[in-house]
C-alpha positions as CSV (number, residue, x, y, z in Angstrom):
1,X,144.3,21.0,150.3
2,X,146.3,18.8,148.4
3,X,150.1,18.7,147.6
4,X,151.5,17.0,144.9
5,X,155.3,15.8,144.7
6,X,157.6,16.8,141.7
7,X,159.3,13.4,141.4
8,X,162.6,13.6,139.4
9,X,164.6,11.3,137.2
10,X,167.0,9.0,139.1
11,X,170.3,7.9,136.7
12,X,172.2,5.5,137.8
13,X,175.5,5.8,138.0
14,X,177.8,3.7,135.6
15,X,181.5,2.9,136.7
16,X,183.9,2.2,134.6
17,X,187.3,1.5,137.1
18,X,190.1,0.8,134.2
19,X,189.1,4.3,133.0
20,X,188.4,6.0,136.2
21,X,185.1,7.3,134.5
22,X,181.5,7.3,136.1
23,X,178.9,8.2,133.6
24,X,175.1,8.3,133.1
25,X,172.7,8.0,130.5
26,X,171.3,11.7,129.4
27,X,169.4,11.9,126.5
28,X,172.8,12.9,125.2
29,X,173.0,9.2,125.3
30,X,176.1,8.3,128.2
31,X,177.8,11.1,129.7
32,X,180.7,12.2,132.3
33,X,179.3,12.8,135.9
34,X,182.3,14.9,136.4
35,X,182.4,17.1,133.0
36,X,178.2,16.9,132.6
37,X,175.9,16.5,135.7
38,X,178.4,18.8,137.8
39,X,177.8,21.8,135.8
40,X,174.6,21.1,134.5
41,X,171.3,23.0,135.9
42,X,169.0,20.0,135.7
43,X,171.5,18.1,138.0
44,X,170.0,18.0,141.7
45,X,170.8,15.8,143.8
46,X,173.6,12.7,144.2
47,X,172.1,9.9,146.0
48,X,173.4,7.6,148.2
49,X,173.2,4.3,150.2
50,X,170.6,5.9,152.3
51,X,169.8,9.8,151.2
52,X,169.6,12.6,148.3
53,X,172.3,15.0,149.0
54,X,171.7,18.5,147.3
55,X,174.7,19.1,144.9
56,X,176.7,21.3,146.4
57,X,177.1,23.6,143.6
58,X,173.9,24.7,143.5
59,X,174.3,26.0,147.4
60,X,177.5,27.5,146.2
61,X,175.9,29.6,143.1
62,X,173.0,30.6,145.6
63,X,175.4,32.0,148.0
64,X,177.1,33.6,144.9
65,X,174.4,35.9,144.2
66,X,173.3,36.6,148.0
67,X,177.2,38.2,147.7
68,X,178.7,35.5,150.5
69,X,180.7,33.5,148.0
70,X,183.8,33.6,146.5
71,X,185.1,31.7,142.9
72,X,187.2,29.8,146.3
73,X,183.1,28.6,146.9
74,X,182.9,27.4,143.8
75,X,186.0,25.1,143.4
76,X,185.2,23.7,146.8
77,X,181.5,22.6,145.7
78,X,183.2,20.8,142.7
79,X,185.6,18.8,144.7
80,X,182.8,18.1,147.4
81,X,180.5,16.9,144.5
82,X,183.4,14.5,143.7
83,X,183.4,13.5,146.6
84,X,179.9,12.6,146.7
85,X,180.2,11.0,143.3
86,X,182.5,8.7,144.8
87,X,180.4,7.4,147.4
88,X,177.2,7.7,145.2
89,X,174.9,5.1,143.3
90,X,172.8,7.6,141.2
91,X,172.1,11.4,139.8
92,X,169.3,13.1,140.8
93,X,168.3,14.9,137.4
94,X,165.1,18.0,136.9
95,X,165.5,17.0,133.2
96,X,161.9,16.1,132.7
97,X,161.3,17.5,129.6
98,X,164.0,16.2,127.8
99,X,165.9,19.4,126.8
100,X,169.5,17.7,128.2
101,X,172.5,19.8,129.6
102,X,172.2,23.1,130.4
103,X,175.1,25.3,131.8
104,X,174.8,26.2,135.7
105,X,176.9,29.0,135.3
């Protein structure tokens, strides 16, 4: 039987230090990590040096509708994704088709 891989997008990120701003090209043309990918349904994945870390908001809205999360859940996935955007070197985006950002929530 054979298995074939769903292979997203990879955006790099883009840091801009003087402005404290990381952005990455959508087909919105260049857009804030923090304001864009974070709630944004396409958004998978923040990679790093070595790995693909899940974004943690997606975990957080799963819980939410399993009942086991809390609007606490939710502001606690945004900082963490921070987090990981601080450390990170590129989005993991689902956006194959081109649609652009779509609301998470």
């Amino acid at each position: 039987m054979l298995e074939y891989l769903h292979y997203m997008k990879i955006l790099p990120l883009q840091r801009d230090e003087k402005k404290n701003r990381v952005t990455v090209t959508c087909v919105e043309g260049n857009v804030s990590v923090y304001s864009h990918c974070a709630y944004c349904k396409h958004c998978k994945g923040v990679q790093t040096t070595s790995r693909i870390v899940p974004t943690p908001q997606m975990q957080a809205l799963n819980d939410m509708k399993h009942g086991s999360a809390a609007d606490e859940n939710l502001m606690n996935a945004a900082m963490m994704f921070n987090s990981l955007i601080r450390d990170g070197t590129a989005i993991q985006c689902e956006d194959d088709a081109g649609h652009g950002y779509e609301r998470l929530y």
